[in-house]
OpenMM code with the backbone's topology and positions (N, CA, C; nanometers):
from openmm import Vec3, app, unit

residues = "UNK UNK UNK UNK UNK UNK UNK UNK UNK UNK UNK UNK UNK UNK UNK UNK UNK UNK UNK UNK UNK UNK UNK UNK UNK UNK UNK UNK UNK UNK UNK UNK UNK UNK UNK UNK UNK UNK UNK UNK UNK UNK UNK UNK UNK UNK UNK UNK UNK UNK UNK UNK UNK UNK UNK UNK UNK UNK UNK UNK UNK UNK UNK UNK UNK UNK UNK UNK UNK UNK UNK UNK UNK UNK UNK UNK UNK UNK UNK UNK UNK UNK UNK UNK UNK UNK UNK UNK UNK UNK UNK UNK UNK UNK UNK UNK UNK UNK UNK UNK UNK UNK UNK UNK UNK UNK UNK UNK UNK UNK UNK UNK UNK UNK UNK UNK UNK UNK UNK UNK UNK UNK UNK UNK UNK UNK UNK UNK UNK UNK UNK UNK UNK UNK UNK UNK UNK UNK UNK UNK UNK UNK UNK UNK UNK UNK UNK UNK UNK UNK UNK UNK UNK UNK UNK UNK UNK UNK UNK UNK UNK UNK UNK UNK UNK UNK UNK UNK UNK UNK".split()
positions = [
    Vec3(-0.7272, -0.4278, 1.5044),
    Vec3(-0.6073, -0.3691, 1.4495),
    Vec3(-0.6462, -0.2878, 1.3264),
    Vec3(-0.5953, -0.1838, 1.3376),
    Vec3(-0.6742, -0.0755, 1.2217),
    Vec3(-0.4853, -0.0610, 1.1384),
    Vec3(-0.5464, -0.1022, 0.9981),
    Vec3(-0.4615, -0.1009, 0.8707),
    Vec3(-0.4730, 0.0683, 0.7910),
    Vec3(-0.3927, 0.1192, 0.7419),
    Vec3(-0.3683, 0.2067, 0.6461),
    Vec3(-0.2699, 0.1419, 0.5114),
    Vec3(-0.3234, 0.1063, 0.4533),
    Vec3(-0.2571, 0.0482, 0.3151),
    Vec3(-0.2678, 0.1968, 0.1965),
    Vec3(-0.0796, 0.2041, 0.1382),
    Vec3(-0.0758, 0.3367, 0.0256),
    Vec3(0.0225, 0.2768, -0.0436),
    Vec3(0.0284, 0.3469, -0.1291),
    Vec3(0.1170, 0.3307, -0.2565),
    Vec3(0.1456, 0.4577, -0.3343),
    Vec3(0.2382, 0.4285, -0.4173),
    Vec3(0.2896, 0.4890, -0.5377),
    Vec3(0.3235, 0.6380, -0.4889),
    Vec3(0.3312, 0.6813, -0.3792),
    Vec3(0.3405, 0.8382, -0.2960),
    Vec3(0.4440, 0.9145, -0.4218),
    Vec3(0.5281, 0.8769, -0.5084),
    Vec3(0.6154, 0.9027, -0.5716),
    Vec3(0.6625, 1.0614, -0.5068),
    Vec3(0.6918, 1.0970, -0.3856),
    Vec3(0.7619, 1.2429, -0.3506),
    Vec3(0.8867, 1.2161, -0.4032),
    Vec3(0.9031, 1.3326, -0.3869),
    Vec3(0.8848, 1.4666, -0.4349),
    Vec3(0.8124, 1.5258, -0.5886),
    Vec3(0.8348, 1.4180, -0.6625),
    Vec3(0.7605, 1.4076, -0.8116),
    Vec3(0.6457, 1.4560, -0.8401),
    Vec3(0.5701, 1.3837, -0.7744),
    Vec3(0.3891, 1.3889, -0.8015),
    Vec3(0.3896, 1.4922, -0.6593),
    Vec3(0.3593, 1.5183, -0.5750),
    Vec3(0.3800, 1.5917, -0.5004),
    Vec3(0.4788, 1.6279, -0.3875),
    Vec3(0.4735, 1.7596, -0.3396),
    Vec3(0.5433, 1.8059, -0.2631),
    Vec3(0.5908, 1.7146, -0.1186),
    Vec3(0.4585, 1.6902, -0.0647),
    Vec3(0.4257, 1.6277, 0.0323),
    Vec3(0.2974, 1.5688, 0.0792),
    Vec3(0.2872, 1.4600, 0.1478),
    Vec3(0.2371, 1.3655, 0.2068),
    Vec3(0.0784, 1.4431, 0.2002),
    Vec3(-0.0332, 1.4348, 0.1704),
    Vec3(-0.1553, 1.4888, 0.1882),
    Vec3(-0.1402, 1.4811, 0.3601),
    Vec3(-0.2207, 1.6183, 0.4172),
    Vec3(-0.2621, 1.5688, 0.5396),
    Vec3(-0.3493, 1.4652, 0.6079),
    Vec3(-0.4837, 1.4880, 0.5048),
    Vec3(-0.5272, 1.3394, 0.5365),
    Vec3(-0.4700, 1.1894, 0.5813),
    Vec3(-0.3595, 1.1893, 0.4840),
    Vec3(-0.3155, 1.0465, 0.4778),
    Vec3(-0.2065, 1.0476, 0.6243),
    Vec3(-0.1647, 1.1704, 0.6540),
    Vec3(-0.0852, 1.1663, 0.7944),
    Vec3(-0.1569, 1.1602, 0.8762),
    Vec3(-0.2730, 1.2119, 0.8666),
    Vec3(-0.3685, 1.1894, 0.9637),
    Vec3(-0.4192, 1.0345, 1.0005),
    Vec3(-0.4354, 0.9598, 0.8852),
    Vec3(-0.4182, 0.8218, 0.8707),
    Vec3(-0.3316, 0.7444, 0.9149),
    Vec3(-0.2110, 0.7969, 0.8413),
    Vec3(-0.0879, 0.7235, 0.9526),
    Vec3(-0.1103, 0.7368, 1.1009),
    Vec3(-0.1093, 0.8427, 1.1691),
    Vec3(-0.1313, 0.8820, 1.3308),
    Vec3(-0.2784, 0.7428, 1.3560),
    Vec3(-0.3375, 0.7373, 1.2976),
    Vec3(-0.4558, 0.6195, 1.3699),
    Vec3(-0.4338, 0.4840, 1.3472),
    Vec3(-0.3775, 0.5355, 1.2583),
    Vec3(-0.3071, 0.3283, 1.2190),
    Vec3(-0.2487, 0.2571, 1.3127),
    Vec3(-0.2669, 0.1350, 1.3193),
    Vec3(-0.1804, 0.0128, 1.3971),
    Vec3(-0.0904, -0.0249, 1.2901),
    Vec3(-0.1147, -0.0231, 1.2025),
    Vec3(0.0402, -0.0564, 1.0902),
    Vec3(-0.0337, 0.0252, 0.9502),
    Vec3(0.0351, 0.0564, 0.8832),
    Vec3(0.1014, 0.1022, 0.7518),
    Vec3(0.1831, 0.0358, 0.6731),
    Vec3(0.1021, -0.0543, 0.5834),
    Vec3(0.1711, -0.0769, 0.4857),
    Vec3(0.1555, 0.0098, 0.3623),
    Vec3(0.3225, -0.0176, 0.3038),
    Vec3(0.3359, 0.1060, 0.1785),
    Vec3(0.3663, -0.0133, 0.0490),
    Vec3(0.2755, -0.0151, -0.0739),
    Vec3(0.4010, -0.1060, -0.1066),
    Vec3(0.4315, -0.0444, -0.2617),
    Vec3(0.5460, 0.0355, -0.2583),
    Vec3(0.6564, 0.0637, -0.3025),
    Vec3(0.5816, 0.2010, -0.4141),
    Vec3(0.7088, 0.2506, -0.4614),
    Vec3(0.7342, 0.3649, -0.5197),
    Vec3(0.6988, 0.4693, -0.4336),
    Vec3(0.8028, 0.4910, -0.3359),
    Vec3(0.8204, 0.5912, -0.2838),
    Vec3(0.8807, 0.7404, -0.3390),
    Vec3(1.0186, 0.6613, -0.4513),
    Vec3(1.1133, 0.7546, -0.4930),
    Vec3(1.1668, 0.8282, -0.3813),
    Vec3(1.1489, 0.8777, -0.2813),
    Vec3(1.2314, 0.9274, -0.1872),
    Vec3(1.2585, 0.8826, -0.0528),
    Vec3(1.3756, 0.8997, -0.0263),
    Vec3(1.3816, 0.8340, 0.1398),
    Vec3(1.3188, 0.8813, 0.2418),
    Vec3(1.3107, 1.0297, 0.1922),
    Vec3(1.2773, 1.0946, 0.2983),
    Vec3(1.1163, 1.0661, 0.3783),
    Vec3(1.0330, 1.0255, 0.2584),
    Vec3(0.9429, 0.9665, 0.2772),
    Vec3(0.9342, 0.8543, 0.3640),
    Vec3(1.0128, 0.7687, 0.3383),
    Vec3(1.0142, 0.6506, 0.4168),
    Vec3(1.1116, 0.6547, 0.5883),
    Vec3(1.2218, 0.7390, 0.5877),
    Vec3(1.1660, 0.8432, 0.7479),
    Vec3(1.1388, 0.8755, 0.8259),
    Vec3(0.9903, 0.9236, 0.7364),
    Vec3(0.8926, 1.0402, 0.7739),
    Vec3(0.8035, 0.8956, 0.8457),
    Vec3(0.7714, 0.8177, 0.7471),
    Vec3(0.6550, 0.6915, 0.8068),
    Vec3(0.7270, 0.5670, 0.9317),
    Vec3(0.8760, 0.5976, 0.8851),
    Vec3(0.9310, 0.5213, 1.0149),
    Vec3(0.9248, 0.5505, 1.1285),
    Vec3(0.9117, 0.6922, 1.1795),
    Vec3(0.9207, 0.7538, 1.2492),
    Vec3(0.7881, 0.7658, 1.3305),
    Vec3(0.6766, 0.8164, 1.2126),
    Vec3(0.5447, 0.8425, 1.2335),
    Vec3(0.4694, 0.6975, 1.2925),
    Vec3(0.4730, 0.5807, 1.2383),
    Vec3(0.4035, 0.5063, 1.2599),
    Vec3(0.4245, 0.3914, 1.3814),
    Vec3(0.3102, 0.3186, 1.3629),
    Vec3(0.3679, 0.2601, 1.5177),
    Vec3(0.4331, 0.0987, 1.4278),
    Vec3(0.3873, 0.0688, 1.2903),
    Vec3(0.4784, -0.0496, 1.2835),
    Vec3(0.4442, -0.0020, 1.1100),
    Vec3(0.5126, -0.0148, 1.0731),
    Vec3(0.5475, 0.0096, 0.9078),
    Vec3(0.6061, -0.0897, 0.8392),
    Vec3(0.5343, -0.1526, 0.6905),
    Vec3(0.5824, -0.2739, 0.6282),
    Vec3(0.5852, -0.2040, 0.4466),
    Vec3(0.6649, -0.2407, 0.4302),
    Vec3(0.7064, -0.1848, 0.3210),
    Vec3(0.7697, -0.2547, 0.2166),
    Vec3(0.7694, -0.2193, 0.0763),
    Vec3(0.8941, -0.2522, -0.0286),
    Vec3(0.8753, -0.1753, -0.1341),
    Vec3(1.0273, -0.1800, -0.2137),
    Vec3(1.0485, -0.0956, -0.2854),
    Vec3(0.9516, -0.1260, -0.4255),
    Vec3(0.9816, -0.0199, -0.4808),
    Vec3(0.8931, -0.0169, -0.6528),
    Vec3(0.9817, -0.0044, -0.7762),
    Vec3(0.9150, 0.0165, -0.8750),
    Vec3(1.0363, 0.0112, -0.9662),
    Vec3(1.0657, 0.1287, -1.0075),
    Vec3(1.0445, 0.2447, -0.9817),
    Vec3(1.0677, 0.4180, -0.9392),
    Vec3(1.1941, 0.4249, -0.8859),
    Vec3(1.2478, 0.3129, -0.7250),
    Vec3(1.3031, 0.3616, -0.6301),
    Vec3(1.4305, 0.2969, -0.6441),
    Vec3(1.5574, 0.4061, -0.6281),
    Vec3(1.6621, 0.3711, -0.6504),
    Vec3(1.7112, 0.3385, -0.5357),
    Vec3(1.8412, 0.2773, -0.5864),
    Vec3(1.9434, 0.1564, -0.4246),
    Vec3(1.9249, 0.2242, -0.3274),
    Vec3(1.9368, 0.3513, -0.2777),
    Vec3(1.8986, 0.3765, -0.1265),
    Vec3(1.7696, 0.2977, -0.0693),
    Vec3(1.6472, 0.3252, -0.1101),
    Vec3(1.5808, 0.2252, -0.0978),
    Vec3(1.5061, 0.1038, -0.1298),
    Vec3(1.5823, 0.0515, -0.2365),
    Vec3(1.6318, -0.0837, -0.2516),
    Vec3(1.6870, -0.1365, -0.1369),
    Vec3(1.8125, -0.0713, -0.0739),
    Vec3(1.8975, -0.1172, 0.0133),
    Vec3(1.8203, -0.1181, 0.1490),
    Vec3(1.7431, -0.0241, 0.1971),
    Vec3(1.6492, -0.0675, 0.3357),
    Vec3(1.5049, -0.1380, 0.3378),
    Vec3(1.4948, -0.1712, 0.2181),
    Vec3(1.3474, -0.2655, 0.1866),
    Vec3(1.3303, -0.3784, 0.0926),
    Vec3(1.2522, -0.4546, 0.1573),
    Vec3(1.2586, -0.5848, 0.0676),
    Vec3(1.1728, -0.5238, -0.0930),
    Vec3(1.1781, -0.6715, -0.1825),
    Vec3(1.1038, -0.6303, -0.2648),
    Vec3(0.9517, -0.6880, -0.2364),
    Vec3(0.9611, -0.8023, -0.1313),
    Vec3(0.8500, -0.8665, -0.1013),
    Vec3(0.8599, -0.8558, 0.0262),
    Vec3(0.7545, -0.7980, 0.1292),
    Vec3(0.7295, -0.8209, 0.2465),
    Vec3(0.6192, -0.9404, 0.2566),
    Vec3(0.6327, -0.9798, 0.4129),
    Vec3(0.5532, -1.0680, 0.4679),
    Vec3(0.5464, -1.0515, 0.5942),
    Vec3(0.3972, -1.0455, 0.6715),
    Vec3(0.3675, -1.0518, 0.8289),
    Vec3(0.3017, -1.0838, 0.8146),
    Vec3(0.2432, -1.1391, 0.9823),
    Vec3(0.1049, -1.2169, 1.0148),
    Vec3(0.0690, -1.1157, 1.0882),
    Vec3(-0.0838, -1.0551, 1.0360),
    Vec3(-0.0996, -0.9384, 1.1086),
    Vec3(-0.2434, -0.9894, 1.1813),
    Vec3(-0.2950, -1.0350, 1.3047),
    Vec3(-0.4051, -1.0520, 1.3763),
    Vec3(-0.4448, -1.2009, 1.3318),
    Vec3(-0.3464, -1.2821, 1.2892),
    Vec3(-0.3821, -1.4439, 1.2083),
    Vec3(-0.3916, -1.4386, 1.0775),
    Vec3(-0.3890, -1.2927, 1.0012),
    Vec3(-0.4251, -1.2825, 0.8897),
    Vec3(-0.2549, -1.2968, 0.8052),
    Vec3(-0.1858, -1.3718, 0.6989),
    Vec3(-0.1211, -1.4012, 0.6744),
    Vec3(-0.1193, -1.2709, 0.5387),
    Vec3(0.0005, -1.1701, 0.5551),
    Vec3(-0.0105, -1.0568, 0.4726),
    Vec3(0.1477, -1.0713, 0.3525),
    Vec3(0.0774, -1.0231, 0.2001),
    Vec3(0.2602, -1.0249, 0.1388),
    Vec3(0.1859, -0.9129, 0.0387),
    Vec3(0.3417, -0.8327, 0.1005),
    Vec3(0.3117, -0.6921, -0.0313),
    Vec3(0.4207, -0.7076, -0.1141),
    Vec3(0.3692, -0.6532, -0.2389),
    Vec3(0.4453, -0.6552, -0.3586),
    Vec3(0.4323, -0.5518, -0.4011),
    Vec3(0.5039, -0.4712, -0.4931),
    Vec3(0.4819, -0.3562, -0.5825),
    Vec3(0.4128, -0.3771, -0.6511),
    Vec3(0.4590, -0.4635, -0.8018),
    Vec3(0.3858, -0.4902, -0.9050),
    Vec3(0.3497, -0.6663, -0.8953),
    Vec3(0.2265, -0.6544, -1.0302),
    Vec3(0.1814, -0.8027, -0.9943),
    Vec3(0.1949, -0.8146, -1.1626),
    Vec3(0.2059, -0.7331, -1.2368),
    Vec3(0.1874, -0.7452, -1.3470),
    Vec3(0.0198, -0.6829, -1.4393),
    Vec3(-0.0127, -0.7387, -1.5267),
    Vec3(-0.1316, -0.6983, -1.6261),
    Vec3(-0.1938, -0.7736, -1.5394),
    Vec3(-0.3399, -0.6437, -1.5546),
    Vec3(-0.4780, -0.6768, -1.4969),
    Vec3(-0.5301, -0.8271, -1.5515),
    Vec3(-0.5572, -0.8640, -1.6530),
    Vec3(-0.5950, -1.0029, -1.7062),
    Vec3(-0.5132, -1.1076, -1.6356),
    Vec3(-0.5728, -1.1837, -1.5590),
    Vec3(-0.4457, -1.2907, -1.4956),
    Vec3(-0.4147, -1.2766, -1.3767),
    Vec3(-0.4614, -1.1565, -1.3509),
    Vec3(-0.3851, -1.1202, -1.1692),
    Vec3(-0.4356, -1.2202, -1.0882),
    Vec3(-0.5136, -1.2332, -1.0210),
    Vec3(-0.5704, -1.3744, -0.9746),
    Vec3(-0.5034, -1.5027, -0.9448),
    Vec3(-0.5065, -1.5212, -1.0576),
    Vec3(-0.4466, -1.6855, -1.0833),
    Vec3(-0.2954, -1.6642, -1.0944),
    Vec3(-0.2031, -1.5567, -1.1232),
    Vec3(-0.0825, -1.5614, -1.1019),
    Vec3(-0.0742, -1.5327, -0.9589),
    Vec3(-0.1255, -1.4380, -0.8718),
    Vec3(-0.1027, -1.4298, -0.7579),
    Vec3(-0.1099, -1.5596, -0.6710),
    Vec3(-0.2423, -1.6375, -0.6854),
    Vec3(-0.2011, -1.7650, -0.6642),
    Vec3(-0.0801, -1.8366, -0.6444),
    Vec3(-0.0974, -1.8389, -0.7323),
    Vec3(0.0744, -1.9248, -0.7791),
    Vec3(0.1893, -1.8766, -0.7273),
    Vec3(0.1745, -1.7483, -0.7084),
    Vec3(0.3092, -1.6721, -0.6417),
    Vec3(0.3028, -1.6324, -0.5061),
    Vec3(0.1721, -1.6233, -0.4531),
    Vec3(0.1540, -1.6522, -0.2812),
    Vec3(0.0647, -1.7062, -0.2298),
    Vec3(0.1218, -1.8549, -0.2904),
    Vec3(0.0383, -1.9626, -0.2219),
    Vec3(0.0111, -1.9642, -0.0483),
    Vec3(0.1108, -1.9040, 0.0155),
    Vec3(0.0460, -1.8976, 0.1598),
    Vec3(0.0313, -1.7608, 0.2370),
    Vec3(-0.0419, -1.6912, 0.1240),
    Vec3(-0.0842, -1.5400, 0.1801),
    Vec3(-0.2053, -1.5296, 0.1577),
    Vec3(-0.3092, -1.4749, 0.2449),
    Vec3(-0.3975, -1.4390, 0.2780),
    Vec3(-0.4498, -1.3338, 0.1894),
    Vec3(-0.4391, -1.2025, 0.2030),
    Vec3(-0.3909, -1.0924, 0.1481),
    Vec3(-0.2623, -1.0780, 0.0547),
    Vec3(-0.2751, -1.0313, -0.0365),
    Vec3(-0.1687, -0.9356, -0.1465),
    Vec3(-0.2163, -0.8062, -0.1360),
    Vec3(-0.1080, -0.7117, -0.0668),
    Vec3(-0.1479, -0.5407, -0.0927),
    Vec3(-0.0373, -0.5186, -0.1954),
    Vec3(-0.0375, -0.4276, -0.3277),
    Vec3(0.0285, -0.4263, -0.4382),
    Vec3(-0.0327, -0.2622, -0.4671),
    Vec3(0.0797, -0.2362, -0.5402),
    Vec3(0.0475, -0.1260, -0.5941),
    Vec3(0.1128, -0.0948, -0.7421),
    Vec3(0.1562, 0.0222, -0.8298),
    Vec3(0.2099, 0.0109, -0.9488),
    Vec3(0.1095, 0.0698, -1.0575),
    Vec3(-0.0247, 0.0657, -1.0297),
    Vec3(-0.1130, 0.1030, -1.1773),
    Vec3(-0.1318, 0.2180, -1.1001),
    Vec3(-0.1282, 0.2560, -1.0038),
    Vec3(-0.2174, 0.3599, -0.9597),
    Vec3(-0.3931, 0.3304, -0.9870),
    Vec3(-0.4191, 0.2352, -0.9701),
    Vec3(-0.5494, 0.2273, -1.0075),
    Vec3(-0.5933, 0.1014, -0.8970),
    Vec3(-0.6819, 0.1522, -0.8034),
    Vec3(-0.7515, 0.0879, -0.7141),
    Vec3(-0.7997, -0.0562, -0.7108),
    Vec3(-0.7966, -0.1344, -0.6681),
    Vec3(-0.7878, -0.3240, -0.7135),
    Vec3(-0.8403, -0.3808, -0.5748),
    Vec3(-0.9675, -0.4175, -0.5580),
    Vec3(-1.0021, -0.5347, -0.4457),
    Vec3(-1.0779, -0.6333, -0.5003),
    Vec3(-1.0201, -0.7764, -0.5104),
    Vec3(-1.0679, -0.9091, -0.5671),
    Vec3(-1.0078, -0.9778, -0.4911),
    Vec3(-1.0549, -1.1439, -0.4828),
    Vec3(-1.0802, -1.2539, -0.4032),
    Vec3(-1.0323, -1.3370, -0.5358),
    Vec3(-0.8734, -1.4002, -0.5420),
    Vec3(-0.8759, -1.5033, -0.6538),
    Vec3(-0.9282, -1.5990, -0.6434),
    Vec3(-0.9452, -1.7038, -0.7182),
    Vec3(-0.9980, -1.8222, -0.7291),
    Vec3(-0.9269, -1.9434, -0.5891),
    Vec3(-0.8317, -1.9286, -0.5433),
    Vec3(-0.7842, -1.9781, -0.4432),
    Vec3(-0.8368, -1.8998, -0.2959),
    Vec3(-0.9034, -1.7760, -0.2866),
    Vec3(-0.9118, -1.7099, -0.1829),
    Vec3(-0.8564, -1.6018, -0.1794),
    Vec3(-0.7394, -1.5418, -0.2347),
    Vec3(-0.6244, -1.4676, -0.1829),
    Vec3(-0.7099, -1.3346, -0.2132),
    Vec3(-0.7295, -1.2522, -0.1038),
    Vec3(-0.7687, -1.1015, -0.1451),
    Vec3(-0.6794, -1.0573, -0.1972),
    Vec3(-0.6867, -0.9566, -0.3268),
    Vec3(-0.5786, -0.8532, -0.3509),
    Vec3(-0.5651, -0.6974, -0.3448),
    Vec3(-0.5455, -0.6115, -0.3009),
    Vec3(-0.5717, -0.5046, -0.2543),
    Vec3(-0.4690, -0.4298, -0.3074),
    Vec3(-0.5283, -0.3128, -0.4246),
    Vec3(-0.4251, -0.1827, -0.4146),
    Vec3(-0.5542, -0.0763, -0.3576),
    Vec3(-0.4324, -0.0162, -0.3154),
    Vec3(-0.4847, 0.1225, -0.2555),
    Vec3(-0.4883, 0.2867, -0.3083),
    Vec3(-0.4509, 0.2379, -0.4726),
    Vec3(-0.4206, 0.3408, -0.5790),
    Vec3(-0.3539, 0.4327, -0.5142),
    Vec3(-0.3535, 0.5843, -0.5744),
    Vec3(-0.1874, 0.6439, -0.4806),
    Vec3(-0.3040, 0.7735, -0.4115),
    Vec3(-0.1982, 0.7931, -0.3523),
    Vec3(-0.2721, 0.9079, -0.2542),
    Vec3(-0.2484, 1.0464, -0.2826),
    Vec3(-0.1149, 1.0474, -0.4051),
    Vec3(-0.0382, 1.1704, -0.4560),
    Vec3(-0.0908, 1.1928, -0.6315),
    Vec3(-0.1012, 1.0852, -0.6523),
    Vec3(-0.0883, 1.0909, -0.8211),
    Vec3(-0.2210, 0.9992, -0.9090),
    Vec3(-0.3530, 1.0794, -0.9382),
    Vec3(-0.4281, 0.9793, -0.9673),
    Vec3(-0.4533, 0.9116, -1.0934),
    Vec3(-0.3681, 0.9995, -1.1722),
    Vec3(-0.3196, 0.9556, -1.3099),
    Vec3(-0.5097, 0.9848, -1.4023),
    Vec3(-0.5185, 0.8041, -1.4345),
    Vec3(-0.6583, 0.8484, -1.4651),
    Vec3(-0.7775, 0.7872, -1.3793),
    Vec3(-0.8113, 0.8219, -1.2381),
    Vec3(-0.8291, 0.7764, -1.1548),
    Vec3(-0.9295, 0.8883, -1.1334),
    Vec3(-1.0639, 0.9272, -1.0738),
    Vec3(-1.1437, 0.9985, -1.0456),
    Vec3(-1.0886, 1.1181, -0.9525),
    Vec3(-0.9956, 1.0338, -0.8549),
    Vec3(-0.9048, 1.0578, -0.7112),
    Vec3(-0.8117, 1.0255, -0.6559),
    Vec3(-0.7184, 1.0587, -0.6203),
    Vec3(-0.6218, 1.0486, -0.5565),
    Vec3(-0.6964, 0.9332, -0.4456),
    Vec3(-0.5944, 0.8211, -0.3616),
    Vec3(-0.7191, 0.7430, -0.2728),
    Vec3(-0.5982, 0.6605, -0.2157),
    Vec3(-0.6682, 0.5890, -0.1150),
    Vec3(-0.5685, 0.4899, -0.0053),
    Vec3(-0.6628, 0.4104, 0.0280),
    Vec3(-0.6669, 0.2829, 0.0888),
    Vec3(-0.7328, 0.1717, 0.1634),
    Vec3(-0.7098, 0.1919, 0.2958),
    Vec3(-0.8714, 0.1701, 0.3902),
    Vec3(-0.8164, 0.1741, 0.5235),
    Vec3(-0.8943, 0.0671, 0.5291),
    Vec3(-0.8461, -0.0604, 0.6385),
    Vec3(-0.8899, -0.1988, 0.6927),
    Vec3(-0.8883, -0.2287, 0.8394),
    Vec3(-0.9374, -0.2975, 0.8608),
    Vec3(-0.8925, -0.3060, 0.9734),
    Vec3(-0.8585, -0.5106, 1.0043),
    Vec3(-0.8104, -0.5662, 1.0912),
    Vec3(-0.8366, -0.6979, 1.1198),
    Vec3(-0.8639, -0.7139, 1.2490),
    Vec3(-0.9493, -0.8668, 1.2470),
    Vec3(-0.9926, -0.8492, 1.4181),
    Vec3(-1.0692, -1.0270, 1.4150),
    Vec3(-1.0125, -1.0734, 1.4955),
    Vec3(-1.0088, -1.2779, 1.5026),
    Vec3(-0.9831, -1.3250, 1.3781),
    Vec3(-0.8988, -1.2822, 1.3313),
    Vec3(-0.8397, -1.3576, 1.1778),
    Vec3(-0.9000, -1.3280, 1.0671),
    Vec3(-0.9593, -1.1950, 1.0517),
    Vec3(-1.0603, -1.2036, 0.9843),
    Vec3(-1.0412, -1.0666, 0.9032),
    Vec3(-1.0670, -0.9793, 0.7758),
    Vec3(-0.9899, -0.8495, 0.7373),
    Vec3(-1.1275, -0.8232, 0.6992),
    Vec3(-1.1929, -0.7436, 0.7916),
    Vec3(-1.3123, -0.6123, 0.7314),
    Vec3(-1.2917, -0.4735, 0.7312),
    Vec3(-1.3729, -0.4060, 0.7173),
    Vec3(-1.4339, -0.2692, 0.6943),
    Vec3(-1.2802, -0.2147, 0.5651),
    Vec3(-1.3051, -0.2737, 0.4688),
    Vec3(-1.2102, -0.2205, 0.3658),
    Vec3(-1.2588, -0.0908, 0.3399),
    Vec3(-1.2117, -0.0075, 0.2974),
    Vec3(-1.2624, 0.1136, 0.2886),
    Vec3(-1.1706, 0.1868, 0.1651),
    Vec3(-1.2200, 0.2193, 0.0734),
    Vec3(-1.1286, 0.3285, -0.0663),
    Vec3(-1.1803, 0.4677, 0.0106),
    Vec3(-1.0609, 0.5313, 0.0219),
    Vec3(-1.0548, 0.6542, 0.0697),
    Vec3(-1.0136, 0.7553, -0.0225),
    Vec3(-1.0822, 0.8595, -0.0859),
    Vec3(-1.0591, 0.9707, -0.1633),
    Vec3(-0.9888, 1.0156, -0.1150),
    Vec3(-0.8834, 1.1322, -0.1188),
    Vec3(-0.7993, 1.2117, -0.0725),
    Vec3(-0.8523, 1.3584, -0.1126),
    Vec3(-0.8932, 1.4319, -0.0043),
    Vec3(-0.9586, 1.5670, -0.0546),
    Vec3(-0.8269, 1.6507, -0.0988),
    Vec3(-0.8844, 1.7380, -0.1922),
    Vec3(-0.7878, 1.8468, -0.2746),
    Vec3(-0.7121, 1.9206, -0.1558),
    Vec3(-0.6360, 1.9404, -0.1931),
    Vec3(-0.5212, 2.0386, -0.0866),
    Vec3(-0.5404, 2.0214, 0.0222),
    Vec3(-0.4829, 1.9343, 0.0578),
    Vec3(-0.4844, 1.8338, 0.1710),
    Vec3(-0.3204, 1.8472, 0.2415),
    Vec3(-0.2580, 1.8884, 0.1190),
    Vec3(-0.0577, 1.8997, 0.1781),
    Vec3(-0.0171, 1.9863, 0.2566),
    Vec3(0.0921, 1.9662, 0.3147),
    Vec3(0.1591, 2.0608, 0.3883),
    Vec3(0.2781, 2.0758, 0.2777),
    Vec3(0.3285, 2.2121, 0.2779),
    Vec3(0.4276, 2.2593, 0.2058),
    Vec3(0.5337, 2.1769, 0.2216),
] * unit.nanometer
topology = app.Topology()
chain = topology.addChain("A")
for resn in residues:
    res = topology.addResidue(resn, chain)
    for name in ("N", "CA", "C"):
        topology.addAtom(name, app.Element.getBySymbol(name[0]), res)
């Protein structure tokens, strides 16, 4: 099962539109998770439409429209692998051991919110995964996304994906 994990897309804001790359990403994915700050619906859509299973929640950018069609916490079992996305987790110092505590029966945490790229193993096990944004790299080398895949319960080939320059469609 091949994963595309993104965040923080903030459209129309940070950009116009979706890099092609990352649609190109969506089209190969078995799921897409987004987790949150979309700021626009239209975005979310565009990936309902596009993808073959999409997991999502809102950020703290995104107003009641999508508030109202997304949790703030998702959860699936994706290939045995027990998955919960969150927007924010809070300050880097601590992430770990609060995530712990706050998803004691998740496997994976995909999170997003710093715009800044995050793969660690807390002290309980729990991978945590942002996929920094794919639109906005703030102070980030690159714009970037996570691609994974899972396969017998198991989550390899993580991958930080740069997003090449002008990559959008108008």
């Amino acid at each position: 099962m091949k994963l595309l994990l993104i965040s923080d897309t903030h459209l129309p804001k940070r950009a116009r539109a979706l890099p092609d790359q990352v649609l190109e990403a969506v089209d190969d994915a078995d799921v897409v998770v987004h987790a949150g700050d979309w700021v626009d619906e239209a975005t979310l859509d565009l990936l309902e439409a596009r993808s073959r299973r999409l997991i999502g929640v809102w950020g703290n950018n995104d107003g009641p429209g999508l508030r109202a069609r997304l949790p703030e916490v998702a959860r699936a079992d994706l290939g045995g692998l027990r998955f919960a996305v969150v927007h924010e987790t809070g300050a880097a110092q601590g992430r770990e051991e609060r995530a712990d505590r706050a998803y004691p029966d998740a496997d994976v945490l995909v999170f997003g919110h710093s715009h800044i790229p995050w793969d660690t193993v807390s002290p309980g096990g729990l991978r945590l995964l942002n996929p920094g944004s794919p639109t906005d790299r703030r102070r980030q080398p690159a714009c970037t996304f996570l691609t994974a895949s899972v396969a017998d319960g198991r989550l390899a080939d993580v991958r930080l994906v740069p997003v090449r320059r002008a990559s959008a469609r108008p």
